[in-house]
C-alpha positions as CSV (number, residue, x, y, z in Angstrom):
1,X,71.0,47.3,63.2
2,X,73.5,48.1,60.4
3,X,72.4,45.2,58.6
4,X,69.1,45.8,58.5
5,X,69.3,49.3,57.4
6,X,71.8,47.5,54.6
7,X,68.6,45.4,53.6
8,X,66.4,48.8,53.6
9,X,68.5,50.8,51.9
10,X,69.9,54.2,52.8
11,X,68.0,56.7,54.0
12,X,64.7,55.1,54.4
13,X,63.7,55.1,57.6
14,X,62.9,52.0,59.3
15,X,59.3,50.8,59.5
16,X,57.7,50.1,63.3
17,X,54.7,47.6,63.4
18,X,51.5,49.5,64.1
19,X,52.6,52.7,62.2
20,X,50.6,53.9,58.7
21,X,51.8,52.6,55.9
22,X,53.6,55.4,53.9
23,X,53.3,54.3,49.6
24,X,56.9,55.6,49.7
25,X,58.2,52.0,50.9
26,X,56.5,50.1,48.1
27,X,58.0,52.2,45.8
28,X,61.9,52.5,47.1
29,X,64.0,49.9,45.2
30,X,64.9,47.0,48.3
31,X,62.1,47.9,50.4
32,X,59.6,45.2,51.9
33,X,56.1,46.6,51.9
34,X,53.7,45.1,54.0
35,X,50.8,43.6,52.0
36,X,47.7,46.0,53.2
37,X,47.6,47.5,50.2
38,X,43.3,48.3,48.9
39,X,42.9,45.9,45.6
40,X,41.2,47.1,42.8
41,X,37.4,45.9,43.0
42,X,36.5,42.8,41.8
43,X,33.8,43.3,38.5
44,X,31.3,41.6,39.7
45,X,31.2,43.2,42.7
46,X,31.0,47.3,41.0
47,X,27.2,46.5,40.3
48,X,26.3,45.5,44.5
49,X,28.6,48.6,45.1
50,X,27.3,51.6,42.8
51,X,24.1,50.2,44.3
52,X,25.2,50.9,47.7
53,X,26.6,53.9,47.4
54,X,24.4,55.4,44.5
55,X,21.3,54.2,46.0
56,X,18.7,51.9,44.7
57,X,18.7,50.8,41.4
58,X,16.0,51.9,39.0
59,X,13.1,49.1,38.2
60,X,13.6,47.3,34.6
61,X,11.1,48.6,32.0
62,X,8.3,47.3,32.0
63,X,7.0,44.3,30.2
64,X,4.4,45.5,27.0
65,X,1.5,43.9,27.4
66,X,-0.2,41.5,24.3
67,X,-1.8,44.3,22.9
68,X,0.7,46.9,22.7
69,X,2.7,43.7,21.1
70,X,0.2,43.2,18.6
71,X,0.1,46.5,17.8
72,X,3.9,47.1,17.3
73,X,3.2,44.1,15.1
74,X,0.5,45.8,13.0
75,X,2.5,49.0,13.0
76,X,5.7,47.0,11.3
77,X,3.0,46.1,8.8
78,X,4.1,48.3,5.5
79,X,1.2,47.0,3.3
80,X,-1.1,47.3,6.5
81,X,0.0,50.9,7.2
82,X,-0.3,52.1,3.4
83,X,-4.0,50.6,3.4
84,X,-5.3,52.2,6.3
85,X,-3.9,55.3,5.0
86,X,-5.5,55.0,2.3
87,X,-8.8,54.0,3.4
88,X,-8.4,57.2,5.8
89,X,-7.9,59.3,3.1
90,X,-11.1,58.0,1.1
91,X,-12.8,58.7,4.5
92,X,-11.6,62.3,5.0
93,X,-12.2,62.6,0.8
94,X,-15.7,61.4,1.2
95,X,-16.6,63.4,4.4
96,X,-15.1,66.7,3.9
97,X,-14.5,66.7,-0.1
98,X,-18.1,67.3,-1.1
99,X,-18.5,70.9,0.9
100,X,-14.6,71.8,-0.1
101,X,-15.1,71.0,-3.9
102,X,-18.6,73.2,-4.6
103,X,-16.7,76.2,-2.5
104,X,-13.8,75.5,-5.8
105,X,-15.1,77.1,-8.9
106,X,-16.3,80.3,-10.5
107,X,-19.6,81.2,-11.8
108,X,-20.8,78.9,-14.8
109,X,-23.0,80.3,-17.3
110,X,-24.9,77.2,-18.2
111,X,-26.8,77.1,-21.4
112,X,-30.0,75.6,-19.9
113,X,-29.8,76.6,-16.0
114,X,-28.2,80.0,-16.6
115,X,-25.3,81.7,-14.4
116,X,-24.8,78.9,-12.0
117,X,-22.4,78.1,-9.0
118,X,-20.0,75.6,-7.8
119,X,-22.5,74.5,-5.3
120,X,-24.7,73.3,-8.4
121,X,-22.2,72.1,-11.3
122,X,-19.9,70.4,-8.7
123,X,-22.9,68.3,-6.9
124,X,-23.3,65.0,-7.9
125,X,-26.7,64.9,-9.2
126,X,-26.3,68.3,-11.2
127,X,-26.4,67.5,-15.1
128,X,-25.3,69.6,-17.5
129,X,-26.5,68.2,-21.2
130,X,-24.8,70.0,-23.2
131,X,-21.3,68.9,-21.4
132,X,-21.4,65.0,-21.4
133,X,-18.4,62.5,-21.5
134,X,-15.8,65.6,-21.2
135,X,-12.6,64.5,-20.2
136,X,-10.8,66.3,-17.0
137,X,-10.6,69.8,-17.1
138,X,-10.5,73.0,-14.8
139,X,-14.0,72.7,-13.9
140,X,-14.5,69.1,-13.9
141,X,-11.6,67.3,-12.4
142,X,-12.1,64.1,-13.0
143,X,-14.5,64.9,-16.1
144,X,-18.2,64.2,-16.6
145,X,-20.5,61.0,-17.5
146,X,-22.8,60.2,-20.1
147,X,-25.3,63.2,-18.5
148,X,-23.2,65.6,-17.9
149,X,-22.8,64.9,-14.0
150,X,-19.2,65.7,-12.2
151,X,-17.6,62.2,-12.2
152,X,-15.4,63.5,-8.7
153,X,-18.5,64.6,-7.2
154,X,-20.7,61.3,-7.6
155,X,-17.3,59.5,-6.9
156,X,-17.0,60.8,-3.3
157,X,-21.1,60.1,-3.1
158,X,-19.9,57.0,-4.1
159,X,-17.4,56.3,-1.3
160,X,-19.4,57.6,1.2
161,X,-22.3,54.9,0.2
162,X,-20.6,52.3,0.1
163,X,-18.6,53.2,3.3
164,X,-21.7,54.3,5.0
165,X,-23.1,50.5,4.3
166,X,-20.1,48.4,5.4
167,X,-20.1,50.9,8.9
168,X,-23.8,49.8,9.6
169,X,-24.0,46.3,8.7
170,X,-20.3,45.6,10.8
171,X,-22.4,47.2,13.6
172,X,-25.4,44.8,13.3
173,X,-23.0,42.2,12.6
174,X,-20.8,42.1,15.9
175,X,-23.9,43.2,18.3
176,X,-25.8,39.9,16.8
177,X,-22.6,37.8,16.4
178,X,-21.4,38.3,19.7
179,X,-24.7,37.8,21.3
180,X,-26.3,35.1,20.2
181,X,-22.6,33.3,19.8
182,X,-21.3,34.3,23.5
183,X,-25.1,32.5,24.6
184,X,-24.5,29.8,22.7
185,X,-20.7,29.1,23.7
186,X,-21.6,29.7,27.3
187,X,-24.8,28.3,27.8
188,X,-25.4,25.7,24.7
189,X,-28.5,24.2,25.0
190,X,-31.1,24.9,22.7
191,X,-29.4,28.3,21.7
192,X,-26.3,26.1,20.7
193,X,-28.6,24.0,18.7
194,X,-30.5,26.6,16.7
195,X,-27.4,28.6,15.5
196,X,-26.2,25.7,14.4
197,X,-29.2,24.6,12.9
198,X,-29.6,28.4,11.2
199,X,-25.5,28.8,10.4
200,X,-26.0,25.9,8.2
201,X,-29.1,27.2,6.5
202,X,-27.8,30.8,5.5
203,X,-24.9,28.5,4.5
204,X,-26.6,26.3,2.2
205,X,-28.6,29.2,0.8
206,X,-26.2,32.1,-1.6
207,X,-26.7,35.2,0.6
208,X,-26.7,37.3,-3.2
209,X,-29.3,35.8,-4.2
210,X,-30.9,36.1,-1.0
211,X,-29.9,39.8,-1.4
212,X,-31.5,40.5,-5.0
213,X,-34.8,38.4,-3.4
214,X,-35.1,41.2,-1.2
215,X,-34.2,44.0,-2.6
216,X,-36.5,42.8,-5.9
217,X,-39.3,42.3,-3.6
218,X,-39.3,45.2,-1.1
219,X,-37.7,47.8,-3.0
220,X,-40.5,49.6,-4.3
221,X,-41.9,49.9,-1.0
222,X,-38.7,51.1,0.2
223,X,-38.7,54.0,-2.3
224,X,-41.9,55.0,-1.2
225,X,-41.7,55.0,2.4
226,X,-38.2,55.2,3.2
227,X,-37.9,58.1,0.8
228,X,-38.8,60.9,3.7
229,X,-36.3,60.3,5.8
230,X,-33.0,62.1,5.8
231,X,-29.9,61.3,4.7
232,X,-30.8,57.8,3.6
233,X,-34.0,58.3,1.7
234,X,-33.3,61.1,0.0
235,X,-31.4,61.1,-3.6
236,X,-32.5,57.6,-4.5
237,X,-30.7,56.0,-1.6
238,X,-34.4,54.8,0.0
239,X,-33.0,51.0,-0.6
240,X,-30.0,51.5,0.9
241,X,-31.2,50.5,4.9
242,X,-32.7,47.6,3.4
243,X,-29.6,46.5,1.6
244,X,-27.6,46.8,4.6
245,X,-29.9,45.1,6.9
246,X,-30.3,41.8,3.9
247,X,-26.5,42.2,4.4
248,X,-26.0,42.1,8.0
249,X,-28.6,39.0,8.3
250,X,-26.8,36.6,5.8
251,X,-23.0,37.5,7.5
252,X,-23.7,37.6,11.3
253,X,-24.4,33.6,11.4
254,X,-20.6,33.1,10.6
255,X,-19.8,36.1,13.2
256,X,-21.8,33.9,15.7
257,X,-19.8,30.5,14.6
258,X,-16.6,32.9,15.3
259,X,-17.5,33.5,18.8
260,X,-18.7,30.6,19.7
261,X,-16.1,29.1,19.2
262,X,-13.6,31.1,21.0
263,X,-16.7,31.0,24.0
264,X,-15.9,27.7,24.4
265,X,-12.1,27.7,24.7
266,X,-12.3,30.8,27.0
267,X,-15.2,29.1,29.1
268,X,-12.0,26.3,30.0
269,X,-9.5,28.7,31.5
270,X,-9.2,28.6,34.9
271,X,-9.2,32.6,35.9
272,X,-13.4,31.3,34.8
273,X,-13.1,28.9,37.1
274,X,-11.8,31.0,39.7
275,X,-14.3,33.8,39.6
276,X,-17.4,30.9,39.6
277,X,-14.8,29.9,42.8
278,X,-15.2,33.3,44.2
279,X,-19.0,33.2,43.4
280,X,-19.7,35.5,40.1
281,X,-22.6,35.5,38.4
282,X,-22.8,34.1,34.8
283,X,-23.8,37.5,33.5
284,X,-20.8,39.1,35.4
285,X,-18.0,36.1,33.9
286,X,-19.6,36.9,30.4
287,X,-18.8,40.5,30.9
288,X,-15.4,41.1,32.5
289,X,-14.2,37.7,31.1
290,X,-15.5,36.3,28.1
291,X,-16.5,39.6,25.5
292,X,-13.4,41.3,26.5
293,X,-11.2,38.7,25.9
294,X,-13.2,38.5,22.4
295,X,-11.2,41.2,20.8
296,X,-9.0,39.5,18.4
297,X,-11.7,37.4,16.7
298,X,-14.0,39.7,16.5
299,X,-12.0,42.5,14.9
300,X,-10.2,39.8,12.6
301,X,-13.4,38.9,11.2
302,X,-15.2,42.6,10.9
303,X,-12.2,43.8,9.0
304,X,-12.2,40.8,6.6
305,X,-16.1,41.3,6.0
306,X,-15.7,44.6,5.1
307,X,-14.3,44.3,1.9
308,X,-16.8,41.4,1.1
309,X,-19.8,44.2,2.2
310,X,-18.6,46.6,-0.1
311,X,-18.7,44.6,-3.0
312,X,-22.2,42.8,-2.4
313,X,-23.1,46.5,-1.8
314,X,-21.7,47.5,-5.6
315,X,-23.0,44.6,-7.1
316,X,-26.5,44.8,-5.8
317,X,-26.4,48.6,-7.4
318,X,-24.9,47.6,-10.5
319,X,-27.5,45.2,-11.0
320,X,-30.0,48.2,-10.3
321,X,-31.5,46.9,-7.1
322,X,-29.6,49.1,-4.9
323,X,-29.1,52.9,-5.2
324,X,-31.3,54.6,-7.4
325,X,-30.9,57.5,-9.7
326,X,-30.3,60.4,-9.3
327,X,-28.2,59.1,-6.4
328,X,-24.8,57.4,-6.9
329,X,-22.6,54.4,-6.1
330,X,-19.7,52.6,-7.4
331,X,-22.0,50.0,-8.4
332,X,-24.4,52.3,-10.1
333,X,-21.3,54.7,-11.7
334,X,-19.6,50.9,-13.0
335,X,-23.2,49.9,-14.6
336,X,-23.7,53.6,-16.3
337,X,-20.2,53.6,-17.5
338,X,-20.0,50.0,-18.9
339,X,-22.5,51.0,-21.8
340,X,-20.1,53.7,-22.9
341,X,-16.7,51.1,-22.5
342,X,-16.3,52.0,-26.3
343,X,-16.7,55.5,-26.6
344,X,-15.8,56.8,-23.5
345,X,-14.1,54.2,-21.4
346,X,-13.0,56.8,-19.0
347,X,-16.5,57.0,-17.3
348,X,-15.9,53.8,-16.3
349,X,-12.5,52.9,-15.3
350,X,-12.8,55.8,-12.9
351,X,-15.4,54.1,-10.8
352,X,-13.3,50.6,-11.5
353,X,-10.0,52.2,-10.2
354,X,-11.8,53.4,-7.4
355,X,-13.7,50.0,-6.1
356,X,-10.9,48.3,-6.7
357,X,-8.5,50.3,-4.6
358,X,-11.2,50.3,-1.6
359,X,-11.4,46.5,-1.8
360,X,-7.7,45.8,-2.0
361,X,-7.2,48.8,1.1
362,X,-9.3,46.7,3.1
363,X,-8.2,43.5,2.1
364,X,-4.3,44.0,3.3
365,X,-5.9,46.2,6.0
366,X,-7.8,42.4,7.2
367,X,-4.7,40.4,6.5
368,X,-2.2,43.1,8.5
369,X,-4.9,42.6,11.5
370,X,-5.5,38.9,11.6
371,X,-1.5,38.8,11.1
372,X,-1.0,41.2,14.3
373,X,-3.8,39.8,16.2
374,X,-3.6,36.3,16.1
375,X,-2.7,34.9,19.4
376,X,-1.1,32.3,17.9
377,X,1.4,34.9,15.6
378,X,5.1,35.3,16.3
379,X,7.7,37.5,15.2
């Protein structure tokens, strides 16, 4: 007994089996703790724990799906993102700019209309003779052209044609492209055979000059009938549904090619074989399977033509087949201005700047798209 208190040390009392452990033994200098000390808790094991005893863990985030990833492509985009600003702002300009600039302006006393408005002088086929190739000022912005007309004013006429035109004949370009090519993909046939028979034809054949046959032919009749109805007859514009629709029918072949194309690749996946499987009509496959999945190509390509449509549109004006005076376009503003290039070179480097900026907007606009869009893109 005397020993083994020795080995303890004094005044530490002894330890019985069975008893709870008291932290003072471990601690005393000569004691023998027994070895039920808790251990720390492994790492690995603190995850499986603060689930147990926190509750459930919360789900991962989930995964974005292709589209939101092809958007947070596009939106990385900075030459994307500053063109579609810009072509928004052109938008807005040529939408709301008009009834905003003739409410801007005091009264005028004209020398051959008499005390006139803002609502006159700033409209784009007002003409004030006695005020031609002014440079900008307080009243006229941008300045005037070789009749006296508000360059700013005909310049957001401008936009709005030309933007007006590439809207309508995108439209009649996917509804045809995606028609006749989702037929021709999916069925083939004789459909199959006489797109590829007419792609090659519009092919061989300049859609311009297909264009200026047109318009050269069928224009005067457009100004006389088309003439009464609103909007697009008025103001020398009668031409312009015919110019769009000559547009739309020498670009939708290539729209079809597009989607034909992808028809036939989309046609071979097996969630199309499944739902024949589960027996789904052809109509209903084409519908919930092939158009939607038809978004990529189709947008690529409508964004790309745009810029092409606008400047078919300004050519065919500044050739004088398109918008007539007193109406305006870019086309038509460029063709008036270019016989003044040494005089006044302003009244057409305006109209220049302007096209030019459009095109290029939508260019990097097609290229940020196809970039995003492309199935086959990576980061």
């Amino acid at each position: 007994m005397m020993k083994d208190r020795m080995e303890r040390g004094p005044n530490v009392p002894q330890y019985t089996p069975g008893e709870p452990f008291n932290n003072n033994y471990r601690f005393q200098p000569g004691v023998m703790a027994p070895d039920n000390t808790v251990k720390p808790m492994e790492p690995e094991m603190e995850p499986m724990a603060a689930s147990t005893t926190d509750g459930p863990q919360k789900p991962d985030k989930k995964h974005a799906t292709p589209f939101q990833e092809s958007f947070r492509r596009f939106r990385r985009d900075k030459k994307a993102m500053i063109s579609l600003g810009v072509i928004v702002f052109l938008i807005v300009l040529a939408i709301v700019g008009p009834p905003i600039y003739q409410h801007i302006g005091g009264i005028y006393n004209s020398t051959t209309n008499g005390p006139i408005g803002p609502d006159q002088y700033h409209n784009f086929g007002h003409a004030e003779v006695d005020r031609v190739t002014e440079g900008p000022s307080a009243q006229y912005w941008l300045g005037t052209d070789a009749l006296g007309r508000d360059i700013l004013a005909r310049i957001m006429q401008g936009v709005l044609i030309s933007i007006s035109v590439a809207v309508l004949v995108e439209v009649v370009d996917i509804v045809l492209g995606i028609l006749v090519g989702v037929l021709a993909g999916y069925y083939g046939g004789w459909i199959d055979f006489f797109l590829a028979r007419f792609t090659d034809i519009m092919f061989a054949f300049p859609g311009l000059l297909f264009l200026i046959l047109i318009s050269g032919i069928m224009g005067p009749w457009a100004d006389k009938n088309l003439n009464h109805i609103p909007v697009i007859g008025a103001n020398g514009n009668a031409r312009l549904l015919l110019v769009s629709l000559a547009l739309a029918f020498t670009i939708w072949p290539l729209m079809a090619r597009y989607v034909r194309g992808q028809t036939l690749q989309l046609k071979q996946q097996q969630y199309v074989e499944a739902a024949k499987t589960l027996g789904s009509s052809n109509l209903q496959i084409i519908l919930r399977h092939i158009v939607p999945n038809l978004f990529s190509i189709v947008v690529i390509a409508s964004t790309l033509n745009i810029s092409n449509t606008i400047i078919a549109e300004a050519g065919i004006s500044f050739l004088g087949l398109g918008v007539q005076p007193p109406g305006s376009s870019i086309g038509l503003m460029v063709s008036e201005g270019s016989q003044y290039i040494r005089t006044n070179p302003w009244v057409a480097i305006v109209p220049c700047t302007i096209l030019a900026i459009i095109v290029l907007a939508f260019s990097f606009l097609g290229d940020g798209v196809r970039d995003a869009f492309d199935p086959r893109a990576k980061d």
